[in-house]
C-alpha positions in Angstrom: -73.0 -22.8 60.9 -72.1 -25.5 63.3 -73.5 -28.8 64.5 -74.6 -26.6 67.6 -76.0 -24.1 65.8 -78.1 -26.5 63.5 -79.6 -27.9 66.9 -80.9 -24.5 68.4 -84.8 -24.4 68.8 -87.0 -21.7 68.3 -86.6 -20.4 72.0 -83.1 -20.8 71.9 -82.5 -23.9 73.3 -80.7 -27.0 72.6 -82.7 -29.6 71.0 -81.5 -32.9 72.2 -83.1 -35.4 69.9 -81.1 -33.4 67.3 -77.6 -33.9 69.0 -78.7 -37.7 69.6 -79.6 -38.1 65.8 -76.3 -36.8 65.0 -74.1 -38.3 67.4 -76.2 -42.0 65.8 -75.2 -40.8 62.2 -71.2 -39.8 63.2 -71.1 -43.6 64.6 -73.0 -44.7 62.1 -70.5 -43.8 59.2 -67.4 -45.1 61.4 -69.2 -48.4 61.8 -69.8 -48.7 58.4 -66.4 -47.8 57.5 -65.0 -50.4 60.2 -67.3 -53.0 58.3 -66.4 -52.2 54.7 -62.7 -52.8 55.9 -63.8 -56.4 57.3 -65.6 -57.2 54.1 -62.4 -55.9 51.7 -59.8 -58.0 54.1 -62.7 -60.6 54.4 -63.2 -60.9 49.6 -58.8 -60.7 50.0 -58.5 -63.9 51.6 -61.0 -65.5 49.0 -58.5 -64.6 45.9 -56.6 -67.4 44.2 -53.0 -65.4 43.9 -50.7 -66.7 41.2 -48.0 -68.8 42.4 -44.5 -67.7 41.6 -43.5 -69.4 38.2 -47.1 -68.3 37.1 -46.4 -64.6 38.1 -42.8 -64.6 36.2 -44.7 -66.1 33.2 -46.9 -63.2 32.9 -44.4 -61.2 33.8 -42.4 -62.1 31.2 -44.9 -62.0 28.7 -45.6 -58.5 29.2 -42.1 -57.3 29.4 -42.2 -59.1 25.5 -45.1 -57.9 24.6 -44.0 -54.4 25.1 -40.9 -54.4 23.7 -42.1 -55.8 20.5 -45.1 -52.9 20.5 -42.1 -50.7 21.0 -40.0 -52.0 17.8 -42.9 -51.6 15.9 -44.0 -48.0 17.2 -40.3 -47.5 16.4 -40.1 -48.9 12.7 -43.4 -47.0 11.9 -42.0 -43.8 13.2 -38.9 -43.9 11.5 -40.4 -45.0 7.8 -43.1 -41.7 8.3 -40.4 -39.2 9.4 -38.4 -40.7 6.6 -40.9 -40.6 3.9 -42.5 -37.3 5.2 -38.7 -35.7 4.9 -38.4 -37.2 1.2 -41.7 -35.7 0.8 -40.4 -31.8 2.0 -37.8 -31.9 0.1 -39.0 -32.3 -3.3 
């Protein structure tokens, strides 16, 4: 069924207040997107953004922080499938 067809009276007719009300609600939702857009760019502008020795000291930090998760993973793993093949073989 189609907006037109929603608006159809009893006698066949258009109903106009109907069209109106929808024709409000379609502008409604693009004004409220246009505003949400405003507001996102608007709470952007407010954010402190690290500067750039602050940004390669995090990123630094990370890049260690995984690798040494990784070693470990990587130690662990081998001492299981080690012991686990010790264990097979018996």
């Amino acid at each position: 069924m189609t907006n037109t067809d929603k608006t159809v009276g009893k006698a066949g007719k258009h109903n106009k207040k109907q069209d109106k009300k929808t024709e409000k609600k379609q502008g409604k939702k693009r004004l409220n997107l246009a505003h949400y857009f405003k507001e996102v760019l608007g709470e952007l502008k407010k954010l402190s953004w690290p500067t750039k020795k602050e940004l390669l000291n995090y990123t630094l930090t990370v890049v260690a922080f995984v690798l040494l998760m990784s070693a470990i993973i990587g130690i662990l793993d081998l001492i299981f499938s080690r012991g686990l093949g010790l264990l097979i073989n018996l």
